[in-house]
N, C-alpha and C positions, 0 to 999 in steps of 0.2 A: 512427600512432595508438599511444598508451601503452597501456601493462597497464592502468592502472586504467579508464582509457574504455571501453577493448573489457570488462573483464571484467564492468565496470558495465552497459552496452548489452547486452551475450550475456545478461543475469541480468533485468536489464530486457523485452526480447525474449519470454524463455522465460515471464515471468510476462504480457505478453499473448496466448501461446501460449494458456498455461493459461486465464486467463481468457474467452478468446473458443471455446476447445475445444469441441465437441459433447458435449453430455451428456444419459442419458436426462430426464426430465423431473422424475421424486420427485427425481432428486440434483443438477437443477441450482439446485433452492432453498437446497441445501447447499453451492455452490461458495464457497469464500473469496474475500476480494478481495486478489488474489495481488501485482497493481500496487503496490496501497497497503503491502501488509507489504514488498513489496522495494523502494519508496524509502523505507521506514519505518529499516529497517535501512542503507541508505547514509546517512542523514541521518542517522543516528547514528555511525555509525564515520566520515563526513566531512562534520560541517558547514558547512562553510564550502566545500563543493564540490556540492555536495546542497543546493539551497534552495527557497521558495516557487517560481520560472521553471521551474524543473524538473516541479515541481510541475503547476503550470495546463498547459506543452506536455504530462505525461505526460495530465491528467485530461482534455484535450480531443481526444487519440488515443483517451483510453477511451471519450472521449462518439460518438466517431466510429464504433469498431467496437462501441458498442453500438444506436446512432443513437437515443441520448437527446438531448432538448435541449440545445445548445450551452455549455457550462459547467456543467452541472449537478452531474458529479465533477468539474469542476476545482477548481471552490470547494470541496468537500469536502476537496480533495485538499492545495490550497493551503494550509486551516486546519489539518488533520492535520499538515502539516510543517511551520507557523508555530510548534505547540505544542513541536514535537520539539525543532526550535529552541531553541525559550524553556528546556525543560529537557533539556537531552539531557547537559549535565554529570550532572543528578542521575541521568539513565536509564540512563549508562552502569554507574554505579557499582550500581545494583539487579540483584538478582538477577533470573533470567528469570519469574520467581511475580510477581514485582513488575511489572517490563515486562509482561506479558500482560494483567493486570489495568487496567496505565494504558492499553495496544493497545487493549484492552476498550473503556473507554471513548473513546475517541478515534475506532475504527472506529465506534461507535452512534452517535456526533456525525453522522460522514462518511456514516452511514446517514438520522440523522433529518432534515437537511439534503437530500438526495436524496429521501425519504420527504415532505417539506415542498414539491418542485416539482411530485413528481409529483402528488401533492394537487392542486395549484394549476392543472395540466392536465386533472384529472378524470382521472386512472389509480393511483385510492390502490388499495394490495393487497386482496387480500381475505381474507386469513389473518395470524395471526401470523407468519407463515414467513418471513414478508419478513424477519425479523433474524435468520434462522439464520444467513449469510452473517459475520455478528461474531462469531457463536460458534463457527463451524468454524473463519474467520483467525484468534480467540484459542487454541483447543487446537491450531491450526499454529504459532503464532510460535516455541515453544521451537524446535520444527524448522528450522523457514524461518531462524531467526539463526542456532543451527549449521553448517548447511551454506553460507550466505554465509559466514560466518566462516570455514568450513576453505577454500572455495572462494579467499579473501580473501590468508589466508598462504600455500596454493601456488600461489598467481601470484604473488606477494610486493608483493601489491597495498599502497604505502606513504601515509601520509599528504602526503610532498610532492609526489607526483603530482598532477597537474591531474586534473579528473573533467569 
């Protein structure tokens, strides 16, 4: 197994850690979507190793350890990295103000879309609180890129690596 697989899967991993973590209750309204900002950032530093397949297997382990309906983050999860895709030349070159704000919207997408099924099952929230979760992962992302990023060059994780 290469550097960049394992470093990607260890980073992967620890962002379902996080995600699935026990939390008291005020702050699990506040957890970020940790999955989403750590393929967010591999699809950006390797698109073309990072794509939509990645995408739907990571959204339908989330659907799993959350036991939401069968695809309901994947789709999210898919269009969030179809967009990245599309622009990820422009995103690389924006500053993190900039990225956070596009994260911004892109996590509300992957929110309103999830927010759109669960409607559809009769389990809509009952508070605004439901979208805090984009706005803790957008004051995380400056974070969350940095530390991929150093994580990134001391493994000398390279672009011709497979992922």
């Amino acid at each position: 197994m290469n550097k960049t697989l394992l470093t990607g899967l260890i980073t992967v991993i620890v962002a379902f850690m996080l995600a699935i973590m026990p939390l008291p209750d005020w702050a699990a309204r506040f957890r970020p979507d940790w999955v989403t900002l750590v393929l967010i950032y591999w699809a950006l530093a390797f698109p073309f190793r990072v794509g939509v397949t990645i995408a739907w297997f990571t959204g339908l382990l989330l659907d799993v350890s959350y036991g939401t309906l069968m695809g309901q983050h994947a789709i999210g999860m898919v269009l969030v990295i179809y967009i990245i895709h599309i622009q990820h030349q422009r995103l690389r070159v924006a500053s993190l103000l900039q990225q956070a704000i596009v994260i911004f919207f892109l996590l509300l997408l992957k929110q309103l879309l999830t927010l759109w099924v669960d409607g559809m099952l009769g389990r809509a929230p009952d508070s605004w609180l439901y979208f805090m979760p984009t706005l803790t992962s957008t004051l995380l992302w400056p974070w969350t890129y940095l530390i991929l990023r150093d994580l990134r060059r001391k493994f000398s994780v390279a672009k011709h690596n497979k992922f």
